[in-house]
C-alpha positions in Angstrom: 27.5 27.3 18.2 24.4 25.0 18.3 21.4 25.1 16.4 18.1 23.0 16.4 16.2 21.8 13.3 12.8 20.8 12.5 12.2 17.5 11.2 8.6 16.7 11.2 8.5 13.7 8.7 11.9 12.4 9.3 11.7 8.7 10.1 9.1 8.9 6.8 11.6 8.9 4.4 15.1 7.2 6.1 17.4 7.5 2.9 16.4 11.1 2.3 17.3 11.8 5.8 20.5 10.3 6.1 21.3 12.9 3.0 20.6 15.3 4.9 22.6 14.3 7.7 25.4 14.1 5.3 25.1 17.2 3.4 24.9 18.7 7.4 28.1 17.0 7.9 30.0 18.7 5.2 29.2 21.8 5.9 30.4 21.2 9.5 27.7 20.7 11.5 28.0 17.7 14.3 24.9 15.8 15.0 24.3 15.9 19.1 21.1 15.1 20.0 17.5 14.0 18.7 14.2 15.0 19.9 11.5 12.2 19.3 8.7 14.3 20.5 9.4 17.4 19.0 10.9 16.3 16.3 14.3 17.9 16.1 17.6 17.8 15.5 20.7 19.5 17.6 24.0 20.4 15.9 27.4 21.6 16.9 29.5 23.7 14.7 32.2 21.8 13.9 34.9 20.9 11.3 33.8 19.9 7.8 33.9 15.9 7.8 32.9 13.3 5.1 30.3 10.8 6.5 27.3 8.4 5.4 24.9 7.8 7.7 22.1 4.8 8.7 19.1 5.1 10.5 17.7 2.1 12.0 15.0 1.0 14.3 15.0 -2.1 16.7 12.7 -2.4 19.5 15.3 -4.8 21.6 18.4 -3.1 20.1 22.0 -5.2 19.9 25.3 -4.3 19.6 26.3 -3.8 16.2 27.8 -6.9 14.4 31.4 -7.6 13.9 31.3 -7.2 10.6 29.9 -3.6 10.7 32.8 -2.7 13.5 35.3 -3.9 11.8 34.2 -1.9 8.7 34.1 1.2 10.3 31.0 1.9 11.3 30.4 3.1 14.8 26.7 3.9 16.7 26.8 7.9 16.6 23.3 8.3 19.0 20.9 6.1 20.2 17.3 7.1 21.6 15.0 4.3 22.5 14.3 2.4 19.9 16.0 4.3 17.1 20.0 4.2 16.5 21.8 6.3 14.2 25.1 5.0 12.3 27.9 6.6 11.3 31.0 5.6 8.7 33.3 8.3 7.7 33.7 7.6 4.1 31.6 8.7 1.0 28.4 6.7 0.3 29.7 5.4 -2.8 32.7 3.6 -0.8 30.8 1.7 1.6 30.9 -2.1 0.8 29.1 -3.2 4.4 25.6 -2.1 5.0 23.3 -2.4 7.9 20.1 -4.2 7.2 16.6 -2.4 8.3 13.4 -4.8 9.4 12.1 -4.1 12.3 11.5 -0.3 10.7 9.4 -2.3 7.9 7.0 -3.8 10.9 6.7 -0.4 12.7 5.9 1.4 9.2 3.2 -1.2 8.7 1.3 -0.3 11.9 1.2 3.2 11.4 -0.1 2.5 7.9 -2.6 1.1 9.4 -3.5 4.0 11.7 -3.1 6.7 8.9 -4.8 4.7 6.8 -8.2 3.5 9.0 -8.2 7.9 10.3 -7.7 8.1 6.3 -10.3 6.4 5.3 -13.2 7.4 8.1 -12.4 10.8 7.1 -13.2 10.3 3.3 -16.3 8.3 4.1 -17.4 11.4 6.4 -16.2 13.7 3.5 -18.1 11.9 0.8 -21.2 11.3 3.1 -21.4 15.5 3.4 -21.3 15.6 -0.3 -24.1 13.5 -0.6 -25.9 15.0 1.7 -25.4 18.3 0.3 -26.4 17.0 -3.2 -29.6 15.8 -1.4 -30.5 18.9 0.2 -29.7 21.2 -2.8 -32.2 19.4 -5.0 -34.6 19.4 -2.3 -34.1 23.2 -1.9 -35.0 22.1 2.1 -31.8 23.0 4.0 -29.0 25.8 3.6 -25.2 24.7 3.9 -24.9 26.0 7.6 -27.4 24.0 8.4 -26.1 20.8 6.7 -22.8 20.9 8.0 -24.0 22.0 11.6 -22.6 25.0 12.2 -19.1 23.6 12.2 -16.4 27.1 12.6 -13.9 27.7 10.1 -11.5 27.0 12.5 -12.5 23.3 13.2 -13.2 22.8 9.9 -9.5 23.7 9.3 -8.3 21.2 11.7 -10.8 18.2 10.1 -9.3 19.0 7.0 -5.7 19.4 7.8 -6.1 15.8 9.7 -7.6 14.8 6.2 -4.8 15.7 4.5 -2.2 14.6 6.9 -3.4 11.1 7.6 -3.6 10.3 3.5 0.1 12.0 3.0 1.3 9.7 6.3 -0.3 6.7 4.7 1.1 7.1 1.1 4.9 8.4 2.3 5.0 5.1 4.4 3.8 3.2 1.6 6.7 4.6 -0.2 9.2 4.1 2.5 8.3 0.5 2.4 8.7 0.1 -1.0 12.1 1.2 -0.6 13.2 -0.4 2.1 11.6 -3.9 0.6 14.0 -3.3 -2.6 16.8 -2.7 -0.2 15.9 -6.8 1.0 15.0 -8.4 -2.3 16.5 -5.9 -4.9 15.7 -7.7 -7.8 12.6 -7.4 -9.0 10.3 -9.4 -12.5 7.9 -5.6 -12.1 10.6 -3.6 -13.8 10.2 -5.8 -16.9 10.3 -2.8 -19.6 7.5 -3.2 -22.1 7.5 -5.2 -24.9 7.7 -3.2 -28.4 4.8 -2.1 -29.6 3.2 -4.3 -32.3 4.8 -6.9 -30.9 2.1 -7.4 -27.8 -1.2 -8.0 -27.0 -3.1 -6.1 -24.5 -5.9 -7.5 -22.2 -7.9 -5.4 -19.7 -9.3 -6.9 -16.2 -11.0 -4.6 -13.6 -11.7 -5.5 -10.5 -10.0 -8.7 -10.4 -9.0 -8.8 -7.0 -12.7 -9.3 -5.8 -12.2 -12.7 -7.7 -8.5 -13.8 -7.6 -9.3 -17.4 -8.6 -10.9 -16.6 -11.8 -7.6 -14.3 -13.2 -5.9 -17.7 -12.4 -7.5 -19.7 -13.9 -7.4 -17.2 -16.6 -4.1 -16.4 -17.0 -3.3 -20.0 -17.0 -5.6 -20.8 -20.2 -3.5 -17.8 -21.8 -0.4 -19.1 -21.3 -1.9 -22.7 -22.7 -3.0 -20.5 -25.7 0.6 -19.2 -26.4 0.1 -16.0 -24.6 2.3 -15.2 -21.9 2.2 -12.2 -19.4 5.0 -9.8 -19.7 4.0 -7.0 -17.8 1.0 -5.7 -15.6 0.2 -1.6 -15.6 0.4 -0.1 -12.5 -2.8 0.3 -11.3 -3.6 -3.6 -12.1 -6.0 -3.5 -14.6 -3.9 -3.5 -18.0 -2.1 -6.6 -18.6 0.2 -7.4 -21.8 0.6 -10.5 -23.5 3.8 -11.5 -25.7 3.1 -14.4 -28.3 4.8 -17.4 -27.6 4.6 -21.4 -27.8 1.9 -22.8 -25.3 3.3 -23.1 -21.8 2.5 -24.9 -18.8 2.0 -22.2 -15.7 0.9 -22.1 -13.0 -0.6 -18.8 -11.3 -0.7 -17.7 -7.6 -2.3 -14.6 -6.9 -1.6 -14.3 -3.0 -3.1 -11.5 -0.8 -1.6 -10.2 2.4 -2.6 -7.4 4.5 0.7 -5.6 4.4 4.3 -6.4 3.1 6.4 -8.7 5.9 9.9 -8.4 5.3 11.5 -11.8 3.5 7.8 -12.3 1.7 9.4 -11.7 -1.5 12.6 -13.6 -1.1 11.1 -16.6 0.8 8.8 -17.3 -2.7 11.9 -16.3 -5.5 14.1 -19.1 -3.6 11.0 -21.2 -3.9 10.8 -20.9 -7.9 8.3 -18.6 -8.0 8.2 -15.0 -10.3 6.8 -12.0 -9.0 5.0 -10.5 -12.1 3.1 -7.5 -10.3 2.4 -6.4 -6.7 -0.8 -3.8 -6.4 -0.8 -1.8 -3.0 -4.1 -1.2 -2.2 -5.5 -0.2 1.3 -4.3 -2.5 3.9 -3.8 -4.7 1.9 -1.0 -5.9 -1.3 -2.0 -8.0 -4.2 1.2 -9.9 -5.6 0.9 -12.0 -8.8 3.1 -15.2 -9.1 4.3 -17.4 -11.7 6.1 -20.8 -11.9 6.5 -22.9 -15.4 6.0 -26.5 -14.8 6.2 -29.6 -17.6 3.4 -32.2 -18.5 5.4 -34.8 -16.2 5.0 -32.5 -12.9 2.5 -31.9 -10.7 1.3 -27.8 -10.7 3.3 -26.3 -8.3 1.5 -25.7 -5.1 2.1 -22.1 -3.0 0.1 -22.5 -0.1 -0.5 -26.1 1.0 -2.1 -25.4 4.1 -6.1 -25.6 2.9 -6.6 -23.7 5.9 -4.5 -20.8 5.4 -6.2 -20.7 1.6 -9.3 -20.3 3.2 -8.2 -17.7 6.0 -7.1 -15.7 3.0 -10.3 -15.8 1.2 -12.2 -14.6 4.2 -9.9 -11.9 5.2 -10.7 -10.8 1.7 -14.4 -10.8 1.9 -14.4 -9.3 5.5 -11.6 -6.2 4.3 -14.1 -5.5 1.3 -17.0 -5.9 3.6 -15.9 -3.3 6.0 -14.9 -1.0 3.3 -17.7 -0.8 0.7 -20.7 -1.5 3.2 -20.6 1.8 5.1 -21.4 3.7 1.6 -23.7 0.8 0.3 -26.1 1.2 3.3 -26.1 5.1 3.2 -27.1 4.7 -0.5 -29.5 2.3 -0.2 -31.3 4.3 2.5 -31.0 7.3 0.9 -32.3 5.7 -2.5 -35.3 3.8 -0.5 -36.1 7.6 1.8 -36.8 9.2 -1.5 -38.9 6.3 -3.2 -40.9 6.0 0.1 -41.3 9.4 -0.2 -42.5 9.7 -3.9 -40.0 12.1 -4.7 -39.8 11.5 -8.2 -36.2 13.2 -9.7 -37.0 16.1 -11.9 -34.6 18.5 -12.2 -31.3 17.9 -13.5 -29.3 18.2 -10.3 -32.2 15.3 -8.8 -31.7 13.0 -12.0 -28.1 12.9 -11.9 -28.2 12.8 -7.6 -30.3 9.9 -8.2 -27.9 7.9 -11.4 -24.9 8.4 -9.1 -26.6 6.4 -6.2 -28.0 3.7 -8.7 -24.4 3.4 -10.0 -23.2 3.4 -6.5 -25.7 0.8 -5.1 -24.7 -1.4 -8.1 -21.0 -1.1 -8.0 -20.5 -1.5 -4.4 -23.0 -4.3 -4.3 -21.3 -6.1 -7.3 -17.9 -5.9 -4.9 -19.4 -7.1 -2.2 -21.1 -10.4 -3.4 -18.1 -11.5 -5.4 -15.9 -11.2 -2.8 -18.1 -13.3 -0.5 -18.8 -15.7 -3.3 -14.8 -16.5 -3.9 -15.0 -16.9 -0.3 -17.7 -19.5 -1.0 -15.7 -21.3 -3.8 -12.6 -21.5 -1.8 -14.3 -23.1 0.5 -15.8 -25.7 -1.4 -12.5 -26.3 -2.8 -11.6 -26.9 0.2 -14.0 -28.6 2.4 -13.4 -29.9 6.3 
C-alpha cells in the first residue's frame, strides 16, 4: 500500500522534518519518492524500522564522505539538489553527523525574496491605512472607492500573499538560526542574567543607525568599571555588571545576512559575540575582545575599504526602507497645508500628530545613518 503526503513547508524547518520521517518510519512506512513541485511525500507500507534521518542541500552534490559510510549512513533519495540520509539507529546513538551549508546560502536568498514581497506588501497595506484615515476625516470618499473596487476574492489572495511571505521570511529566519548553532554551537548570547540587584541597566534605541557611537560607548563603560553581560532581545536593553575598569575593545559589525563560518572565523580570532539582532536583510552582531595597556586595540576589519562599504550598505538599506513612507508623509502633510485644511476634529488632529511623528522619526533614521556614513569616511579618507 502507498500513500502520498502533503508537505508544504518542509525544507522550512529540516530538523522537524527529519522527525517526521522517523516517526513515519516506525510506524512502518518506507519513504519512496519526493515531489519538489507539489510538495509531497510517497510511502510504502512496510515493516516497522528504527532510523534517523538528514536532509541536506548541495547544488553540485558529492558522494558522501568516508567517514559517514563507514558510520552507517547511506543516501536513501536524491532529487536535484536535495539528498536525503538515512542511518538505522536511534538519534540519540549517532556519533557522525552530516554537516549542512549550502542549505544556509539557499535559505538566505529566499529570505530575501519573502522578505522584499514582505515588505512592499506592508508599505501598500500601511499606505491604504493612511489613506483611509485621510479620506475619513475629509468625509470626501467612501471605502469602495478608496480601495478601488478591489473583490473579496482578490483581496483574499493580497492578503493571504501578506501573510505567507512574512511566515516564509520569519520560519527561514528560524531555520537559520538553527542551522548556524548546529556550526558554531557555542554561543556568549545565552549568558543567563545576572541577579537582580546585582546589575545595572542601560537603554539604547536605535543604535544601529549609529554603530560607532555604541562603541565608543560601550568602551568608556567598560573603562568606568561597567561591563556588558547581556543584551535584551530586541537590542535596546543592555545590562551592566560592576567590575574593575577594563580595557575593550568593541566591534559592532553589520552583514546583510548570516554566511556560514561568520561566527567561528571571529571566536578563533579572540573575539566574543555578545548579541546578534536580526533585523530585515540585515544582522547586527556585537563583539568584544579585552586588550592590556601594552597592546594595540584589536583591530576586526583592517581593510578601510571594507569599513566603509559597510557604512554605505547601511545608509543605502535604511534609505530604501524608510524613504518610501517619509515621502508619502511629507506630501500628504505639505497637500493639506497647501490646502489650508486646518485639523479640527479629533480623527484630523490625531491623522495629522501621527504624520508629524512619522516625518520626524523616519527622517531622524535617515540622516543619522547617512551621517555615520560620513564619519566613517572621514575616518577613513583615500
Amino acid at each position: 500500500m502507498k500513500i502520498r503526503l502533503f508537505k508544504p513547508f518542509w525544507s522550512y524547518d529540516l530538523p522537524k522534518t527529519e522527525g517526521w520521517l522517523e516517526e513515519m518510519a516506525q510506524d512502518g512506512f518506507k519513504l519512496l519518492s519526493i515531489n519538489l513541485f507539489f510538495r509531497t511525500f510517497t510511502f510504502e507500507k512496510s515493516d516497522p524500522t528504527t532510523a534517523t534521518y538528514h536532509i541536506n542541500y548541495d547544488p553540485s552534490p558529492n558522494p558522501l564522505p568516508n567517514a559517514l559510510t563507514e558510520d552507517g549512513w547511506k543516501t536513501t533519495l536524491q532529487k536535484r539538489n536535495w539528498s536525503i540520509l538515512c542511518k538505522f539507529a536511534q538519534r540519540n546513538e549517532v556519533q557522525t553527523w552530516p554537516v549542512r551549508t549550502a542549505i544556509h546560502s539557499r535559505n538566505n536568498k529566499l529570505q530575501y525574496l519573502f522578505g522584499g514581497l514582505g515588505l512592499l506588501l506592508s508599505f501598500a497595506t500601511f499606505v491604504h491605512v493612511l489613506l483611509f484615515l485621510l479620506v475619513a476625516s475629509t468625509n470626501t470618499v467612501t471605502i469602495p472607492g478608496l480601495i478601488g473596487g478591489l473583490s473579496p476574492f482578490l483581496f483574499l489572495i493580497y492578503l493571504s500573499t501578506w501573510i505567507f511571505s512574512l511566515y516564509s521570511y520569519f520560519k527561514l529566519q528560524k531555520s537559520n538560526d538553527r542551522i548556524l548553532t548546529e556550526l558554531a554551537p557555542v554561543s556568549s548570547t545565552s549568558y543567563p542574567l545576572p541577579v537582580e540587584g546585582q546589575y545595572v541597566v542601560k537603554w539604547k534605541f536605535g543604535w544601529m543607525y549609529a554603530p560607532d557611537k555604541l562603541e565608543k560607548w560601550l568602551e568608556k563603560m567598560a573603562a568606568a568599571g561597567y561591563h556588558l553581560k547581556k543584551v535584551s532581545p530586541r537590542g535596546i536593553k543592555f545590562y551592566f555588571i560592576m567590575g574593575k575598569p577594563r580595557l575593550i575593545k568593541y566591534q559592532i559589525d553589520y552583514r546583510g545576512t548570516g554566511k556560514t563560518g561568520y561566527m567561528s572565523i571571529h571566536r578563533d580570532a579572540g573575539w566574543e559575540d555578545m548579541f546578534t539582532s536580526t533585523i530585515m536583510f540585515s544582522e547586527w552582531t556585537i563583539w568584544r575582545q579585552t586588550y592590556s595597556k601594552n597592546e594595540d586595540p584589536p583591530i576586526m576589519h583592517s581593510d578601510q575599504e571594507g569599513a566603509k562599504k559597510q557604512a554605505r550598505k547601511v545608509a543605502i538599506m535604511n534609505t530604501c526602507i524608510f524613504s518610501p513612507v517619509l515621502l508619502l508623509n511629507i506630501l500628504v502633510t505639505y497637500q493639506r497645508l497647501s490646502w489650508q485644511q486646518i485639523p479640527s476634529t479629533t480623527l484630523e488632529v490625531t491623522n495629522f500628530f501621527l504624520q508629524l511623528v512619522l516625518i520626524t522619526l523616519f527622517g531622524s533614521f535617515f540622516v543619522r545613518s547617512w551621517a555615520y556614513y560620513v564619519r566613517v569616511r572621514k575616518k577613513f579618507p583615500n
